[in-house]
C-alpha positions as CSV (number, residue, x, y, z in Angstrom):
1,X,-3.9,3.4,-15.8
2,X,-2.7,5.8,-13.6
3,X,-2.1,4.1,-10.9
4,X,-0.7,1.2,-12.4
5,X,2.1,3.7,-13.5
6,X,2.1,5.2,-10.2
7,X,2.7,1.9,-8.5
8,X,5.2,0.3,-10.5
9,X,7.2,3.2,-10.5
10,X,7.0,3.4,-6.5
11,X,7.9,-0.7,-6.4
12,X,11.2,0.0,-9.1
13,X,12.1,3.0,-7.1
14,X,11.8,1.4,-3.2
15,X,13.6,-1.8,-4.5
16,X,16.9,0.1,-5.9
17,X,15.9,2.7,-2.7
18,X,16.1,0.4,-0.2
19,X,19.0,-2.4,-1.7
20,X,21.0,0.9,-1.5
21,X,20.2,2.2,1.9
22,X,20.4,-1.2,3.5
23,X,24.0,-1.4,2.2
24,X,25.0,2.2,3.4
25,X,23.3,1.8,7.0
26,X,25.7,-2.0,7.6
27,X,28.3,-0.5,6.1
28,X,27.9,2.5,8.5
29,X,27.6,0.1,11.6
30,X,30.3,-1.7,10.6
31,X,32.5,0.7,10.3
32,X,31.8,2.5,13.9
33,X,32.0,-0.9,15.7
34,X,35.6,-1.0,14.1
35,X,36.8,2.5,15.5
36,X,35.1,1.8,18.7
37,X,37.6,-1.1,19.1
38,X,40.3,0.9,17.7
39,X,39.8,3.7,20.7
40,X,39.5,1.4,22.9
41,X,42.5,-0.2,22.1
42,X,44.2,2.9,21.9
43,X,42.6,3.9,25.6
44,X,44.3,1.2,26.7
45,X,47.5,1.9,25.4
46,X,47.0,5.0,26.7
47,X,46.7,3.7,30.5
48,X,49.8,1.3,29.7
49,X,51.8,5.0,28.7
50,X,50.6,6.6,31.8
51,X,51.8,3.9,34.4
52,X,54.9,4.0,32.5
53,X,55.9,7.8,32.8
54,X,55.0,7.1,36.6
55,X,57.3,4.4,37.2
56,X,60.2,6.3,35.1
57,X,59.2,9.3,37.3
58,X,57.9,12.0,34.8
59,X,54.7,12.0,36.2
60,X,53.8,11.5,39.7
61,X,50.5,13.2,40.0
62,X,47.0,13.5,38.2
63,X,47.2,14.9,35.0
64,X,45.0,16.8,33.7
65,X,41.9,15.7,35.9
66,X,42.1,12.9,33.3
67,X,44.2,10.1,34.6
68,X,44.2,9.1,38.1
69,X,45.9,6.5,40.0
70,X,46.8,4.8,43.5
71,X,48.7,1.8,44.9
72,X,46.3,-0.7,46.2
73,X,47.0,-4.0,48.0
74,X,45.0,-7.4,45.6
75,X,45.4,-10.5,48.2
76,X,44.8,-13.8,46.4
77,X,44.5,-14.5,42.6
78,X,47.4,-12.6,40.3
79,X,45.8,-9.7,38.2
80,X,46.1,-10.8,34.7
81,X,48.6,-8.3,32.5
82,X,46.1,-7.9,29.9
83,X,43.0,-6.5,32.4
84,X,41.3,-3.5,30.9
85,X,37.8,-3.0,32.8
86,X,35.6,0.0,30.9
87,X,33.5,1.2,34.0
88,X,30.5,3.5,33.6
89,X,32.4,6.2,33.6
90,X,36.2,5.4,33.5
91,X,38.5,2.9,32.2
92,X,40.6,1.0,34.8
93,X,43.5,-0.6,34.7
94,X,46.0,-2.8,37.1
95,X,50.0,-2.6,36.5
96,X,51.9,-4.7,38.8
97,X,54.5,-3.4,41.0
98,X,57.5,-4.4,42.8
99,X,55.7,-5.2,46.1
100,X,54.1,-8.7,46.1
101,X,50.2,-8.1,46.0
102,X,50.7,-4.7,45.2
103,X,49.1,-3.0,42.4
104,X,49.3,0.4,40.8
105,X,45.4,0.7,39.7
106,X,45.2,3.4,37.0
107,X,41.9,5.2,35.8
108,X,40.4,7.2,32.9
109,X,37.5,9.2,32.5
110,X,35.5,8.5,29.5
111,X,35.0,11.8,28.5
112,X,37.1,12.3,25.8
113,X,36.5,8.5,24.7
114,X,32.5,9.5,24.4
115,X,33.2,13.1,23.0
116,X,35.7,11.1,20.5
117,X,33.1,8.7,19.8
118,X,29.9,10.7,19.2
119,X,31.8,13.2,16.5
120,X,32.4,10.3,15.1
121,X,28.6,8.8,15.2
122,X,27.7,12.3,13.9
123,X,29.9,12.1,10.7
124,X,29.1,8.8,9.7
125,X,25.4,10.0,10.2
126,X,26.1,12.9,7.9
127,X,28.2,11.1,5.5
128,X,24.9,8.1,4.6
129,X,22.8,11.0,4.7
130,X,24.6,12.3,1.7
131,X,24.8,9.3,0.4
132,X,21.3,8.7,0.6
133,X,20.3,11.5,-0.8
134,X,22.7,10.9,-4.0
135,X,21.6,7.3,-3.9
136,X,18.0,8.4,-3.6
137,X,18.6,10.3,-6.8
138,X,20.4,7.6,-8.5
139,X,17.2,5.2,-7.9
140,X,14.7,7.7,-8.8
141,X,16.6,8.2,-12.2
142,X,16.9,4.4,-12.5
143,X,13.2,3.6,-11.6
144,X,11.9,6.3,-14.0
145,X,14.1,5.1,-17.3
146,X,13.4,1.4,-15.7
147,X,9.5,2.5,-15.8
148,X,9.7,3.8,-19.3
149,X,8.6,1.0,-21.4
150,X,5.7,0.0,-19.2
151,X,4.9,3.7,-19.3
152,X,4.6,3.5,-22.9
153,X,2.8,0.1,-23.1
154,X,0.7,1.3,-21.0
155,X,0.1,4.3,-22.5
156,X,-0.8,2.5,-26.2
157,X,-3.0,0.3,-24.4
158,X,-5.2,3.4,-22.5
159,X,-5.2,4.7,-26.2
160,X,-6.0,1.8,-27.9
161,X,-9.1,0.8,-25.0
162,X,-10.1,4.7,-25.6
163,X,-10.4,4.1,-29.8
164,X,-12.2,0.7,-29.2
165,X,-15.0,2.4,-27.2
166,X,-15.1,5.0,-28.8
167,X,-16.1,2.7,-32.1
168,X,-18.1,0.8,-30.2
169,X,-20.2,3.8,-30.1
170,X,-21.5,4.0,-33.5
171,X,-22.3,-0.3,-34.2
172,X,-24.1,-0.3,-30.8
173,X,-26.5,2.3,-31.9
174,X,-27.3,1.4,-35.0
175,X,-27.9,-2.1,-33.4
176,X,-30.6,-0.2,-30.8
177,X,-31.9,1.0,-33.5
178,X,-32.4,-1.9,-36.1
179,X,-33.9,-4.0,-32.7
180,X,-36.4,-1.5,-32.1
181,X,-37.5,-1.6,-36.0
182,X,-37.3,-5.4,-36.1
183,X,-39.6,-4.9,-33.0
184,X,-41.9,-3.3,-34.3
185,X,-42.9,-5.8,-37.1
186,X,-45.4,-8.4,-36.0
187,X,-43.8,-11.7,-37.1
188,X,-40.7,-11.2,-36.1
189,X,-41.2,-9.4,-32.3
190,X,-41.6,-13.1,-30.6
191,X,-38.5,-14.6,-32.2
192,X,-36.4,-16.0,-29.2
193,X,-33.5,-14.8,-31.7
194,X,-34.4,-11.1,-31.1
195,X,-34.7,-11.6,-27.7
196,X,-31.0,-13.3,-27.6
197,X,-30.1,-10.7,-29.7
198,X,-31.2,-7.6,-27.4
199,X,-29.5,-9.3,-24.6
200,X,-26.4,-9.3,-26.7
201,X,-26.4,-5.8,-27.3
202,X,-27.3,-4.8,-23.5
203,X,-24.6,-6.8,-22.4
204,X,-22.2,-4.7,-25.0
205,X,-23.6,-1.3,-24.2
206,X,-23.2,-2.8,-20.4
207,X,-19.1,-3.6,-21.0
208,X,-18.7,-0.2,-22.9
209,X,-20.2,2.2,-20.2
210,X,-17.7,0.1,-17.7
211,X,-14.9,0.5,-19.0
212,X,-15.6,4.5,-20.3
213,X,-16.5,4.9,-16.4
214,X,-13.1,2.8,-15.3
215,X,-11.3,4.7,-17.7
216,X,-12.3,7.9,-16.0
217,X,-10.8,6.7,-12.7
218,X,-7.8,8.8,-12.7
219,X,-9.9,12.2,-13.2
220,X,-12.7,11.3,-10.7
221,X,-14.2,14.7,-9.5
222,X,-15.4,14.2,-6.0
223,X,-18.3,16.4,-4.5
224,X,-21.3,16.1,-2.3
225,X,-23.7,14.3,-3.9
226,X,-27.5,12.7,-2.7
227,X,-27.4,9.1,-3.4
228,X,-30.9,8.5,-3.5
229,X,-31.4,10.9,-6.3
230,X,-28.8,8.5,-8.6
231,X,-30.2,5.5,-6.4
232,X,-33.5,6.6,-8.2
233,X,-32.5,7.2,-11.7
234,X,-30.7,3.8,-12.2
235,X,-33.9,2.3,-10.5
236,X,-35.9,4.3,-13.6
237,X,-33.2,2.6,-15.8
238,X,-34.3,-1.1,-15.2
239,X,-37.7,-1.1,-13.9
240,X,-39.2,-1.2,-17.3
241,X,-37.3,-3.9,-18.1
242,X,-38.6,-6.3,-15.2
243,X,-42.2,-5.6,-15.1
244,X,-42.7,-8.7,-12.6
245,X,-40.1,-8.0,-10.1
246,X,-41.8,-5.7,-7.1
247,X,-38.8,-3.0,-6.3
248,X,-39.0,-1.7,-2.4
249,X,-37.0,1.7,-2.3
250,X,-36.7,3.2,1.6
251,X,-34.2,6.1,0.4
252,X,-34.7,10.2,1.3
253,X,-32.1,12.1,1.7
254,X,-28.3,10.8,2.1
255,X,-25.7,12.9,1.0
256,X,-22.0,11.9,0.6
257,X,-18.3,13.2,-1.2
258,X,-18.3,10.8,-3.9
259,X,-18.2,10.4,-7.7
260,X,-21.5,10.8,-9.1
261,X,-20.8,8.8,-12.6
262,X,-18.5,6.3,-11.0
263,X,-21.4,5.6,-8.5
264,X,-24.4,5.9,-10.9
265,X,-22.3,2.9,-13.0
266,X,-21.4,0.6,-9.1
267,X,-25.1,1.2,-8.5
268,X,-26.0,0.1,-12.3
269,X,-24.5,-2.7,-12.2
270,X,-25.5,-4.0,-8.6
271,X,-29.1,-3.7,-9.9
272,X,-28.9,-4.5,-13.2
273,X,-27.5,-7.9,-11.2
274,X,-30.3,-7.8,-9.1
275,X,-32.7,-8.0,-11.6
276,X,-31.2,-10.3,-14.3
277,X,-30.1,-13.1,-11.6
278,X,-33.5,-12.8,-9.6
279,X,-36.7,-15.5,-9.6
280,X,-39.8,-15.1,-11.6
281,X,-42.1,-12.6,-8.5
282,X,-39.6,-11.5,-6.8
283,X,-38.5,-8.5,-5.2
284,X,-35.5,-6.0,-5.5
285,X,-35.0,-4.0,-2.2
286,X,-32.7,-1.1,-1.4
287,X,-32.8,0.9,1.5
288,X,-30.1,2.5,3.5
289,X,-28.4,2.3,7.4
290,X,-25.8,3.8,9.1
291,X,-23.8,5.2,5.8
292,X,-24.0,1.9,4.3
293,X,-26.5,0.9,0.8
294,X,-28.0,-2.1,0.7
295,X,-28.9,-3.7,-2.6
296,X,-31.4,-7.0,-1.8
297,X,-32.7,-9.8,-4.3
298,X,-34.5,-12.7,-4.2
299,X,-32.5,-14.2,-6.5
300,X,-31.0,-18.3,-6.3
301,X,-28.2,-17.0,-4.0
302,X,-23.9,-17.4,-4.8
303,X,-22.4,-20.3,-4.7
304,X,-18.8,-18.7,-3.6
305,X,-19.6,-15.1,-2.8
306,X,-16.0,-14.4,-1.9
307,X,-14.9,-15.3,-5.5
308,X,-17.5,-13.3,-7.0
309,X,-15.3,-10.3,-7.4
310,X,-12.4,-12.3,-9.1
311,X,-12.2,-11.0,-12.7
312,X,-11.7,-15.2,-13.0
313,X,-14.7,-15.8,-11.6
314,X,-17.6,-16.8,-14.0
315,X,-20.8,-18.9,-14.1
316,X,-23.0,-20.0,-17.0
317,X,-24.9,-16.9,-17.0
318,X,-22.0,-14.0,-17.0
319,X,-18.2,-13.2,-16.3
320,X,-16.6,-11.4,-13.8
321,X,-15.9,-9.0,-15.6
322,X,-18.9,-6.6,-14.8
323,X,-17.9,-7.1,-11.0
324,X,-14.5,-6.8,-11.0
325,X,-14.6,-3.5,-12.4
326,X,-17.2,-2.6,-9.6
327,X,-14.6,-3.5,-7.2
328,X,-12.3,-1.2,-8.7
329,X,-14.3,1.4,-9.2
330,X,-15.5,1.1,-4.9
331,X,-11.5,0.9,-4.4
332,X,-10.9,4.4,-6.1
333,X,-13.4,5.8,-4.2
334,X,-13.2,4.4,-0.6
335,X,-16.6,2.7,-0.8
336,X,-16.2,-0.8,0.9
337,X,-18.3,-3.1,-1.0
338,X,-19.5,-7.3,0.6
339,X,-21.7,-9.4,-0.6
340,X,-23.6,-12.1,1.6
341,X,-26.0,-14.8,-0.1
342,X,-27.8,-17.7,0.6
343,X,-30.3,-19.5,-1.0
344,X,-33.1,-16.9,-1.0
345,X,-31.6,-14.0,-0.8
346,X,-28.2,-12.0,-2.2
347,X,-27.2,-8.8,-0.4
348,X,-24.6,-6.7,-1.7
349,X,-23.7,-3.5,0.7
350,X,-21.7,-0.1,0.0
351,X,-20.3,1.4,2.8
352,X,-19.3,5.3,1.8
353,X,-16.1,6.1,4.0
């Protein structure tokens, strides 16, 4: 549940984040590639004011180390009256004189064009910086009172899902109980209805110890565990059950940071899958290579293994729902979890990253 509040908080957040900061950035661009035309306009004014005070004779030298300029002789093709050229380092500019084909060319540095233009790349910068950060704000405020209401539906449903389990506890027992009673009398221990009837009640003891276990997602204690001991002990758990199935264990000692609950209830149901959805003889291998468990039946085989984890995905025999919450509880540990199948065989693997 956690993570659902985690996540839609992060996608309310980024949305108003990044609507914002999208806006700020183009509106920064925008404005720098308006001054940039601005000083360049007034640079070339500036080269305009320059040729003036040396024809009027107030200037008739290089001023400053700033402006520089020469007559030079242009044979051919008249210099249009509107030429600015920005060089790589200079502005140039032609002013015609009284001499045919003579031109007074008059240059620029860029210096104080690129000083000029940098401060002013600098405090746009600092300006969306500020105004990210207040925006930033602004969205996280908006995204959390935005969040609120999922927060709390989601917060009366994780109660509610707690309650329901936590009732479930006392029917299912006394429903263990009365079976093994009911068993116990003669003439009623071959009734196909107390057969169905167990089932039933596995398959409800099966749904509450996954979703107590998914439940327990957001306070999952990781530490070094040895997954053959808990590879073992589910093993223990169905055995019994299947007396005609052969089980092939090749598991010593393989340790890894993981969950131990969380794992015991993947492995769980993986077997308990193993088994239920297996032919009459056959076998249930596990055994383990290269950080990865395999979990082997002889079962019918999948018809769409890579729907199989699909909380929509159902056959005859069972939902998804068993599955689904597998997959979720694999995902919140970093345990990649396939499945291949054919018709004689179904292999699920865990791969412990």
């Amino acid at each position: 549940m956690l993570n659902h509040k985690k996540t839609a908080f992060l996608k309310f957040f980024l949305l108003y984040f990044i609507s914002v900061a999208s806006l700020i950035l183009i509106l920064g661009f925008f404005y720098l590639d308006q001054s940039k035309i601005q000083f360049l306009k007034k640079e070339h004014f500036s080269l305009i004011e320059y040729a003036r005070e040396i024809k009027t004779g107030k200037n008739i030298s290089d001023k400053n180390d700033i402006f520089h300029y020469q007559v030079v002789e242009k044979n051919g093709k008249a210099i249009d009256i509107k030429n600015f050229k920005v060089a790589k380092d200079k502005f140039i500019k032609y002013i015609p004189t009284k001499q045919k084909n003579f031109y007074l060319k008059i240059t620029k540095t860029k210096k104080l064009f690129e000083k000029k233009l940098f401060d002013l790349k600098m405090k746009i910068v600092f300006v969306q910086l500020l105004l990210l950060a207040l925006f930033g704000t602004i969205s996280y405020y908006l995204a959390k009172n935005a969040i609120k209401p999922l927060e709390e539906s989601i917060d009366t449903l994780d109660k509610f899902i707690k309650d329901l389990i936590h009732d479930l506890n006392t029917p299912v027992t006394a429903m263990k109980l009365n079976i093994k009673l009911l068993e116990k009398n003669p003439n009623l221990k071959e009734l196909k209805a107390l057969e169905r009837l167990k089932k039933s009640i596995h398959a409800i003891s099966e749904l509450r110890e996954n979703l107590t276990i998914l439940l327990e997602k957001k306070t999952f204690l990781i530490t070094k565990v040895n997954i053959c001991e808990i590879i073992k002990d589910a093993i223990s758990l169905h055995q019994p059950n299947y007396p005609d199935l052969a089980f092939d264990i090749s598991c010593e000692n393989f340790f890894a940071q993981t969950n131990q609950n969380a794992l015991k209830q993947i492995l769980h149901n993986l077997i308990s899958n193993a088994c239920k959805y297996n032919k009459k003889g056959g076998f249930v291998k596990i055994y383990i290579k290269n950080q990865t468990i395999y979990i082997e039946n002889s079962g019918t085989g999948i018809k769409e293994p890579e729907k199989i984890f699909d909380r929509e995905y159902s056959t005859q025999n069972s939902s998804g729902l068993g599955l689904d919450i597998t997959k979720r509880l694999c995902n919140a540990m970093g345990i990649d979890i396939d499945v291949k199948s054919n018709k004689n065989t179904t292999v699920f693997s865990l791969t412990i990253r």
